[in-house]
MARSEKE-941498 format. One record per residue (C-alpha): x, y, z; residue in one letter; residue number from 1. Coordinates in nm, 2 decimals, padded with zeros to 4 digits. Each point is the difference from the previous one (the first is absolute). Layout:
BEGIN
     c1     c2     c3 r   k
      X      Y      Z a NUM
...
//
This chain:
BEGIN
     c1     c2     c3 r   k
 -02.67 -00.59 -00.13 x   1
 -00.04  00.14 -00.38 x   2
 -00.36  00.16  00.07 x   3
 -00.03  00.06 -00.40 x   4
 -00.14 -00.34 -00.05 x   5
 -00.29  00.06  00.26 x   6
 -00.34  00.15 -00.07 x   7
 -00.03  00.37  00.14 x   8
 -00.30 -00.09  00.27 x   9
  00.24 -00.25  00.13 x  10
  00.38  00.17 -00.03 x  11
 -00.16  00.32  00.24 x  12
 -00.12 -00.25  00.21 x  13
  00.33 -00.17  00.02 x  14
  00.20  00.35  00.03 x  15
 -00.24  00.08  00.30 x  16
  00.01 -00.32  00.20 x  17
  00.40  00.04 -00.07 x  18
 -00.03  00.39  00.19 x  19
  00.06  00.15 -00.33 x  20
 -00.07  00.36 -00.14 x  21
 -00.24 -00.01 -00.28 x  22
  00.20  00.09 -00.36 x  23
  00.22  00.34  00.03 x  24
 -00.08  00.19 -00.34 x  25
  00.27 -00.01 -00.22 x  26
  00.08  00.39  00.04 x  27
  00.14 -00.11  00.28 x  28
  00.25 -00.24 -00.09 x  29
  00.36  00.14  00.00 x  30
  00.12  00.06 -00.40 x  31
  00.30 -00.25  00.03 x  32
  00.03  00.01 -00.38 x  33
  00.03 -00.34 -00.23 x  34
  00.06 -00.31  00.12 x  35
  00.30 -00.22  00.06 x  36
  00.14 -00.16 -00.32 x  37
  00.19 -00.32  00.05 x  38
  00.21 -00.18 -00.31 x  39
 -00.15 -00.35 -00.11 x  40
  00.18 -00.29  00.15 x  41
  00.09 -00.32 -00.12 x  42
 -00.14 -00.26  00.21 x  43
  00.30 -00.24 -00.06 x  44
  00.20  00.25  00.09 x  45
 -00.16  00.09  00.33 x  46
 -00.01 -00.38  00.10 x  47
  00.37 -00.03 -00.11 x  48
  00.08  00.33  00.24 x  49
 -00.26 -00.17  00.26 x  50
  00.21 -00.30  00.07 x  51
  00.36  00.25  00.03 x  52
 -00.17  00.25  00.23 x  53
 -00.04 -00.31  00.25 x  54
  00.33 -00.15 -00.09 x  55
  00.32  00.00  00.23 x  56
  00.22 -00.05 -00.29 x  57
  00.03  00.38 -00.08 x  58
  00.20  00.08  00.33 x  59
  00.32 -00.07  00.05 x  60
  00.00 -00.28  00.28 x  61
 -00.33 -00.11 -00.17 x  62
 -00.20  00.05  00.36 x  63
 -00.20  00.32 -00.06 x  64
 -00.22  00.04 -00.33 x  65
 -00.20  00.38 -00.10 x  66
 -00.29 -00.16  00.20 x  67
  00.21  00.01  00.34 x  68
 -00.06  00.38  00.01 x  69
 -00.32  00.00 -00.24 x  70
 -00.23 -00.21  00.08 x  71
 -00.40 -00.02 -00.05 x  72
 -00.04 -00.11  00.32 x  73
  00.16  00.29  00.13 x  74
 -00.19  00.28 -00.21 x  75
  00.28 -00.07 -00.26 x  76
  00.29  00.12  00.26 x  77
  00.11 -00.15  00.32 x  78
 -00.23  00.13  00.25 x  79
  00.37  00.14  00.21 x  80
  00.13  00.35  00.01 x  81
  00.35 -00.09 -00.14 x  82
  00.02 -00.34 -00.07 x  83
  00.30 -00.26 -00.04 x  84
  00.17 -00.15 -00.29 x  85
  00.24 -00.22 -00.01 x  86
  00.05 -00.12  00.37 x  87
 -00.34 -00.04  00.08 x  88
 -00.25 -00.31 -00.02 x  89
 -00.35  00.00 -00.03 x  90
 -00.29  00.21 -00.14 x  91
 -00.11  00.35  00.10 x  92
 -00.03  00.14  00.40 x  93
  00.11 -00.41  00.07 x  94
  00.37  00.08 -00.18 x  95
  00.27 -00.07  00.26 x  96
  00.36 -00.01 -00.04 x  97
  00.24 -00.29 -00.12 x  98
  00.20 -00.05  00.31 x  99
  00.20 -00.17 -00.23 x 100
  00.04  00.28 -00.27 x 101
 -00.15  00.31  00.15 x 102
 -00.03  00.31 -00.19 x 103
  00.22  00.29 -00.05 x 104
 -00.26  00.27  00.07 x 105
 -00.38  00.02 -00.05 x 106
 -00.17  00.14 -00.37 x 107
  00.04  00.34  00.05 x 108
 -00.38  00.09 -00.16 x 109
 -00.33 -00.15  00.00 x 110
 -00.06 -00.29 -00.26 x 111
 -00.27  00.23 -00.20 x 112
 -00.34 -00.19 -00.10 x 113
  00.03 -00.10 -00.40 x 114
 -00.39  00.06 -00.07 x 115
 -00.06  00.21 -00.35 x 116
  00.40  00.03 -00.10 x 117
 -00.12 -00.11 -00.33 x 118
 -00.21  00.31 -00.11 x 119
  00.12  00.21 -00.19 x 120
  00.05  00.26  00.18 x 121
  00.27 -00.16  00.23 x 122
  00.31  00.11 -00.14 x 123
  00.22  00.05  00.33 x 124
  00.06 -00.24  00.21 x 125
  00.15 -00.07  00.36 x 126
 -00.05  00.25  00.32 x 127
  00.24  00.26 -00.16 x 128
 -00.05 -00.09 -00.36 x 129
  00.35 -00.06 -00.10 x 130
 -00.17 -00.22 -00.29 x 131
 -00.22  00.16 -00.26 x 132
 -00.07 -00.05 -00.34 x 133
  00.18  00.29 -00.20 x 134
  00.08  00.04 -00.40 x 135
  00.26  00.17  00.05 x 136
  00.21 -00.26  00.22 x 137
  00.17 -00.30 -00.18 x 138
 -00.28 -00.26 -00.06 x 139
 -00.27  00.22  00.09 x 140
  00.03 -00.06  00.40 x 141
  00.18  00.23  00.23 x 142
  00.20 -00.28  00.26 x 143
  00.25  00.07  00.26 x 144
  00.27 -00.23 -00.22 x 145
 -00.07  00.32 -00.27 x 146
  00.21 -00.09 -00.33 x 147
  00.02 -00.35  00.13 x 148
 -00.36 -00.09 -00.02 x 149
 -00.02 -00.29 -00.23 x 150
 -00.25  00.01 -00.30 x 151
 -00.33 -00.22  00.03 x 152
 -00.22  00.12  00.28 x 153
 -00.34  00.08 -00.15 x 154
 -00.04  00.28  00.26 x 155
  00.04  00.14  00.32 x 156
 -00.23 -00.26  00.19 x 157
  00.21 -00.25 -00.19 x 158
  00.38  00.12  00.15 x 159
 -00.13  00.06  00.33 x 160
 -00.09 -00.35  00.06 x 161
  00.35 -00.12 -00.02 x 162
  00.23  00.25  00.21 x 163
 -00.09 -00.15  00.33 x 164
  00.19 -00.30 -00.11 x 165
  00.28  00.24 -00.01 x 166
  00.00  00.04  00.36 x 167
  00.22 -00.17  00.23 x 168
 -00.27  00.10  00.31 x 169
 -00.33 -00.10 -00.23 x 170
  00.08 -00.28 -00.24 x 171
  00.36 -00.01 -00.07 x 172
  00.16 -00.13  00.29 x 173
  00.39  00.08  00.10 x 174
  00.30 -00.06 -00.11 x 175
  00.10 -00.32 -00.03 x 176
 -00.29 -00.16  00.03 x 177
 -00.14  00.01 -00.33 x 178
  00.17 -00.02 -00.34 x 179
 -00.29  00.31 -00.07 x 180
  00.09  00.21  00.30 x 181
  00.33 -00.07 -00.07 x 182
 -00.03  00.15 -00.33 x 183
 -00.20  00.25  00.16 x 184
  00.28  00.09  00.22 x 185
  00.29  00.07 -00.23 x 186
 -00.24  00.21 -00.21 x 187
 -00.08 -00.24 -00.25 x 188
 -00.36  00.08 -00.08 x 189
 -00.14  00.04 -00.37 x 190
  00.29 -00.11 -00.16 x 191
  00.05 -00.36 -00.17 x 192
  00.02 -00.20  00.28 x 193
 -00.11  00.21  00.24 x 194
 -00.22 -00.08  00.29 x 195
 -00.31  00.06 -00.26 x 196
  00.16 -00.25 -00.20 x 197
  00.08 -00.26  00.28 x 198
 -00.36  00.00  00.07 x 199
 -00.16 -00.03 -00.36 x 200
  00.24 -00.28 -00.02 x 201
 -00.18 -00.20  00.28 x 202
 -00.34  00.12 -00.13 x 203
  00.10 -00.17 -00.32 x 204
  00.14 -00.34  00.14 x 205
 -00.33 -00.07  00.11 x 206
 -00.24 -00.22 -00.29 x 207
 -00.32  00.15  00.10 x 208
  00.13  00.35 -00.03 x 209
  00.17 -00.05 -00.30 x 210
 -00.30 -00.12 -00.16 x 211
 -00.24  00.26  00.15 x 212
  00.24  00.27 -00.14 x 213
 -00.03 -00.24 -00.32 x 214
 -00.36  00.12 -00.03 x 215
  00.05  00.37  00.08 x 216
  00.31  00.07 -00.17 x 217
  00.03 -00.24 -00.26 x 218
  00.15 -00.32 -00.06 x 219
  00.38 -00.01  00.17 x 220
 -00.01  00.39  00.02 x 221
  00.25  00.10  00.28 x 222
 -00.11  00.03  00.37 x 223
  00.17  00.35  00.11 x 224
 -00.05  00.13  00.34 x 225
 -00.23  00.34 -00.22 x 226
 -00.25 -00.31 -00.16 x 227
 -00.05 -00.12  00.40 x 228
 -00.07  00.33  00.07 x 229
 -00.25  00.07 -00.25 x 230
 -00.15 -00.33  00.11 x 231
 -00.04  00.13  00.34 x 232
 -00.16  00.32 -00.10 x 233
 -00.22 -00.16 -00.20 x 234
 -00.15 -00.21  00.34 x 235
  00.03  00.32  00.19 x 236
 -00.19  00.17 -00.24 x 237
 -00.28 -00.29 -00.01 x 238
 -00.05 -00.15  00.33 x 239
  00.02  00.37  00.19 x 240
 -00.23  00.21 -00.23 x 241
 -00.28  00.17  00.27 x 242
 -00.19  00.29 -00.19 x 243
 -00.36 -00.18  00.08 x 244
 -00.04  00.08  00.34 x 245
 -00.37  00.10  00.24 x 246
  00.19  00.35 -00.11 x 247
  00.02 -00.06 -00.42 x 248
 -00.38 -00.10  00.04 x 249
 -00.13  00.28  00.17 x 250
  00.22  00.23 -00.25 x 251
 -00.15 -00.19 -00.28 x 252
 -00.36  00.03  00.09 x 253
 -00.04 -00.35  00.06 x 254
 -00.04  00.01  00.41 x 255
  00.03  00.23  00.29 x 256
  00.21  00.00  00.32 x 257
 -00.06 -00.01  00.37 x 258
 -00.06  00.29  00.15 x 259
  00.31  00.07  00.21 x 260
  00.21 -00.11 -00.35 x 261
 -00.25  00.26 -00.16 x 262
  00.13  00.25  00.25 x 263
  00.30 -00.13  00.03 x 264
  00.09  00.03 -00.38 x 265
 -00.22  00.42  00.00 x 266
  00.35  00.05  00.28 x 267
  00.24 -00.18 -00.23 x 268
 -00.07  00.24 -00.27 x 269
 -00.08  00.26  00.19 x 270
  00.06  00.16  00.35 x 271
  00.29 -00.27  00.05 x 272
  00.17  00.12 -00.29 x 273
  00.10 -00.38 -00.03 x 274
 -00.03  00.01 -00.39 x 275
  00.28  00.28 -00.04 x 276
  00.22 -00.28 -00.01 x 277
 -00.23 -00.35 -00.02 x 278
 -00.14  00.11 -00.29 x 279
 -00.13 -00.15 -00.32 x 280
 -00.20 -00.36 -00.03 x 281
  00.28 -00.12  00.20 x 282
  00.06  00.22  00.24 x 283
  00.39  00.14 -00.10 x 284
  00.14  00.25 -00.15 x 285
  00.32 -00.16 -00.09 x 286
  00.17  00.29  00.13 x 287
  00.23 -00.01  00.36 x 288
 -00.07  00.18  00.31 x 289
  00.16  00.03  00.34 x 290
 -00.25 -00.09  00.29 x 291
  00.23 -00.05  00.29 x 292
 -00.08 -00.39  00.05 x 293
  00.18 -00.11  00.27 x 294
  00.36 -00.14 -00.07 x 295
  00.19 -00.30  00.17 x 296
  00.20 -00.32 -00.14 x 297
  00.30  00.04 -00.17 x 298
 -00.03  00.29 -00.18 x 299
  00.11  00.03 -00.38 x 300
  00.30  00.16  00.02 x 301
  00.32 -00.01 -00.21 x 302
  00.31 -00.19  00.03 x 303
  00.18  00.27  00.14 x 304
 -00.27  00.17  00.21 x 305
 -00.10 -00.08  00.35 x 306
 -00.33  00.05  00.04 x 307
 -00.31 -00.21  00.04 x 308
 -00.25  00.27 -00.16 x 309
 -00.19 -00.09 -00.35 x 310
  00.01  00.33 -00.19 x 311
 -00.26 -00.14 -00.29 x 312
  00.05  00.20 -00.29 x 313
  00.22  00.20  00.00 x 314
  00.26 -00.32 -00.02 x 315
 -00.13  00.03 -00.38 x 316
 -00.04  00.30 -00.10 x 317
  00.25  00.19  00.23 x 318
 -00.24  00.25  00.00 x 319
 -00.06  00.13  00.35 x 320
 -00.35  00.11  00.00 x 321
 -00.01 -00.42 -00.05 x 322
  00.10 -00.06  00.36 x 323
 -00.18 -00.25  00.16 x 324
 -00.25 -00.06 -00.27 x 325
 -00.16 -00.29 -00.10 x 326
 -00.24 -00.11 -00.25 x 327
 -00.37  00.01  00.07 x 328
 -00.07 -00.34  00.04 x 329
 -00.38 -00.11 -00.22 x 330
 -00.25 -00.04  00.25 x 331
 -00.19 -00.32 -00.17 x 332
  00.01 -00.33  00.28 x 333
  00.12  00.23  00.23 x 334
 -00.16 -00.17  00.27 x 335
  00.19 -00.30 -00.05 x 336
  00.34  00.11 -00.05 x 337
  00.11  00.11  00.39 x 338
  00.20  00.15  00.14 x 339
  00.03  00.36 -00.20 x 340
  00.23  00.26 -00.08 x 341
  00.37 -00.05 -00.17 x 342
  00.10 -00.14  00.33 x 343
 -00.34 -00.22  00.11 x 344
  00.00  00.23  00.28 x 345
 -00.37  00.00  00.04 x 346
 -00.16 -00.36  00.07 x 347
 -00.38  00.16 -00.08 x 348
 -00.14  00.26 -00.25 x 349
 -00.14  00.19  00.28 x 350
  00.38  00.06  00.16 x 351
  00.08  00.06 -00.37 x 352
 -00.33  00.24 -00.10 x 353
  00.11  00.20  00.36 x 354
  00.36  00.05 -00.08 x 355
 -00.10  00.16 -00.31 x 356
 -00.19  00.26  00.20 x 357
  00.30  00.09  00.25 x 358
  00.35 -00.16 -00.07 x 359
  00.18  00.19  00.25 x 360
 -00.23 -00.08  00.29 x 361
  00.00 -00.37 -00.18 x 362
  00.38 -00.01 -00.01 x 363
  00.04  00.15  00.41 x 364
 -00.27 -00.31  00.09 x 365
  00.06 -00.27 -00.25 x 366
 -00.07 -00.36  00.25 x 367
  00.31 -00.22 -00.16 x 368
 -00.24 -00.29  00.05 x 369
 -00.15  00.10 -00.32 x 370
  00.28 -00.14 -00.18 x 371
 -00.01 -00.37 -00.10 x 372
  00.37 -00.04  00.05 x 373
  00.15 -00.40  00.03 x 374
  00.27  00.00  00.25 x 375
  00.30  00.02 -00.12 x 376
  00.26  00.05  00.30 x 377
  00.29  00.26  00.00 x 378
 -00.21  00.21 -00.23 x 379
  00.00  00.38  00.12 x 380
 -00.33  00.07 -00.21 x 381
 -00.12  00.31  00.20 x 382
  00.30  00.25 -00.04 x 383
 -00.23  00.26 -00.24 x 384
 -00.30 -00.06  00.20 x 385
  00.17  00.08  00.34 x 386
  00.16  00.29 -00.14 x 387
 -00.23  00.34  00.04 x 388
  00.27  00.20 -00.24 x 389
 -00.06 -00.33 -00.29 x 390
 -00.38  00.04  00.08 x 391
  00.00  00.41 -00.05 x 392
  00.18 -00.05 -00.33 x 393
 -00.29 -00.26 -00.12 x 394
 -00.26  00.26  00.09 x 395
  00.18  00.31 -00.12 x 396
 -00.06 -00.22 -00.35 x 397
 -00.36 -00.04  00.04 x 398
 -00.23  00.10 -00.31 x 399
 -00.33  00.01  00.17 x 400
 -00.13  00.20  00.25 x 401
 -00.16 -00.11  00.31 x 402
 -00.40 -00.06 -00.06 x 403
 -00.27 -00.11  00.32 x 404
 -00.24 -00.28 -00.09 x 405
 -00.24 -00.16  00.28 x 406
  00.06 -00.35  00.12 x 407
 -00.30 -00.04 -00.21 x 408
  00.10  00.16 -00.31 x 409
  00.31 -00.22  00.00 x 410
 -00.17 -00.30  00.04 x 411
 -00.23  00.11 -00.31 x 412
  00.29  00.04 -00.23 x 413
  00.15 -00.37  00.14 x 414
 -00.33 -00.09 -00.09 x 415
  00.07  00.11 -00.36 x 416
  00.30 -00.15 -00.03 x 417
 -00.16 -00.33  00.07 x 418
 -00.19  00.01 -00.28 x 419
  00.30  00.04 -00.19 x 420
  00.03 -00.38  00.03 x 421
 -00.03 -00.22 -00.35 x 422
 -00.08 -00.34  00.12 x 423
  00.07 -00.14 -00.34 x 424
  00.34  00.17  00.06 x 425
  00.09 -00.15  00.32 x 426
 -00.16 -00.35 -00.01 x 427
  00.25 -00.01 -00.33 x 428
  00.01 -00.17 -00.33 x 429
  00.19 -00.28 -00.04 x 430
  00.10 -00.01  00.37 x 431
  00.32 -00.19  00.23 x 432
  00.10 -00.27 -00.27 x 433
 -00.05 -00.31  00.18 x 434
  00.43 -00.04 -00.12 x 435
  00.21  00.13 -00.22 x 436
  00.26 -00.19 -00.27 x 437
  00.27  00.08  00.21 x 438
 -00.10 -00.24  00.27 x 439
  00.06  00.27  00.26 x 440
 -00.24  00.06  00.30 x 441
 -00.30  00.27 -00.09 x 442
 -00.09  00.31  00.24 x 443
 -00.31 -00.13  00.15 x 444
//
């Protein structure tokens, strides 16, 4: 409820009835600096993206769409630990295998939530941030196909939307199935006729598309795979916005909090040390940190290797103070985007707000049935786990030191985090299209 519009006699007696603290004075609101800035978007634009977000067409075997692992429903991910691509059917902790195509190996990470990627101030993207918006990288976008990064993307939200479709395990598919994974297979990425190409071709084919693109582009300007990409960015970057939470209000004046978020959010910023990292208006840093999240799954290791540990980034950077960090994730609709961490190895944020507080001891104990894991048989998915000498070398890259909070303290800062809910955010804009030109089913 926006309590602005109500008359002051009424909005106390409203905040009381609701167990609320009266007003906080504003000395003791956290400085968090200027607000979020997000780039106009063109609503054509964000409709056209709309309709290819939900649309099968962009993977390979046409069977999973950027809504399979992103979807609203699902806080914008897929409600799994480490999810499955191509070889699974259905939506979110209900995705089973295809006993008649069954996956290769499992998504190594955690389908991150896709709220705010449009401000500004999101210029890295993915768990390691192997994608960033750089000047001084060809086209202004640091990518792991480096020289061969074709020219076109608007930005780094733009590119990132279209390397999953590079993936044999997420969108892709496998050799000889596709004539995109095929393409994908023999290296044939970015160049003409590549698997970008392949798929901008079918994009085009379609009428509705090409005259949707009609309006955004221009009349009969070309479809390329970056234009699709832009489009995407451009619904990412409209439907997801969240920057008007219970949270924004109270920092704006406009309402106040309950009390445990009121104490909650004094621990945040305070005596938690929470902010170190979740800092800002929404809650990141943009910087990488090792926290010793517990590891299963496949692993992300290289061709020649044989391992099953993912070394975050340090696989960029080769810097080894980089081991085993990953980006601090914003915190905004964090209560809808379970499970957490790089691996979804905690299923609530009060197994993820304790982990924080003691990895090792977190790490020795973790309960595996905190990972929302869809069978996949002759998987060994527990080998770093299992392994106390793999555990000790997670812990020995720790950043933060241990800190004690009561059962009740904890709950105080969940409490905060709850309020970091926009309901504009996750009720959506222009929602599940009831279809989409393609003709292909929708994520539902």
């Amino acid at each position: 409820m926006d309590l602005k519009h109500l008359a002051a006699p009424f909005a106390s007696a409203a905040l009381i009835a609701l167990g609320a603290a009266m007003p906080a004075a504003a000395t003791d609101r956290p400085d968090l600096g200027p607000r979020p800035q997000f780039p106009e978007t063109d609503l054509a634009a964000a409709e056209l993206g709309q309709l290819l977000f939900y649309d099968r067409i962009l993977s390979g075997n046409r069977n999973i769409a950027c809504s399979t692992c992103h979807h609203p429903t699902l806080g914008t991910s897929d409600g799994l630990s480490l999810g499955l691509g191509e070889g699974g059917i259905g939506l979110g902790p209900k995705r089973v295998v295809d006993p008649a195509n069954p996956p290769e190996q499992r998504i190594p990470r955690n389908a991150p939530g896709l709220w705010n990627l449009g401000a500004r101030e999101f210029t890295v993207m993915f768990h390691d941030g192997r994608l960033e918006d750089d000047a001084s990288f060809p086209n202004g976008i640091r990518t792991p196909l480096g020289e061969d990064m074709v020219a076109g993307f608007d930005d780094a939200l733009a590119a990132q939307a279209m390397f999953p479709v590079l993936s044999a395990d997420e969108m892709a598919g496998h050799y000889s199935e596709n004539e995109v994974a095929e393409a994908v297979r023999l290296g044939q990425l970015s160049q003409p006729g590549g698997a970008w190409d392949r798929i901008a071709a079918r994009v085009a084919a379609v009428p509705e598309y090409r005259s949707r693109f009609d309006t955004v582009l221009g009349q009969g300007a070309p479809i390329t795979f970056a234009e699709i990409a832009n489009v995407l960015a451009d619904f990412i970057r409209f439907e997801w916005r969240a920057d008007m939470s219970p949270f924004d209000r109270y920092m704006l004046g406009e309402a106040d909090l309950p009390t445990p978020a009121l104490r909650g959010l004094a621990l945040f910023y305070g005596k938690g040390e929470c902010s170190s990292c979740h800092s800002g208006w929404l809650q990141t840093d943009h910087g990488f940190h090792a926290l010793g999240v517990p590891q299963f799954g496949p692993g992300k290791a290289a061709r020649f290797e044989a391992h099953h540990r993912d070394e975050g980034r340090i696989r960029v950077t080769g810097d080894p103070a980089d081991a085993f960090a990953f980006r601090t994730p914003s915190l905004r609709n964090v209560a809808s985007t379970a499970p957490y961490g790089h691996s979804g190895a905690f299923a609530t944020l009060d197994s993820m707000v304790r982990h924080h507080l003691d990895a090792r001891r977190s790490l020795d104990h973790y309960d595996r049935l905190e990972a929302v894991l869809p069978d996949l048989p002759g998987k060994q998915d527990w080998l770093v786990q299992d392994s106390a000498a793999e555990r000790e070398v997670l812990v020995q890259a720790v950043e933060i030191a241990p800190l004690s909070l009561t059962d009740t303290e904890i709950g105080e800062i969940v409490a905060f985090l709850e309020v970091l809910t926009d309901q504009a955010g996750v009720d959506g804009r222009l929602g599940v299209p009831e279809q989409v030109p393609s003709g292909l089913p929708v994520d539902r």
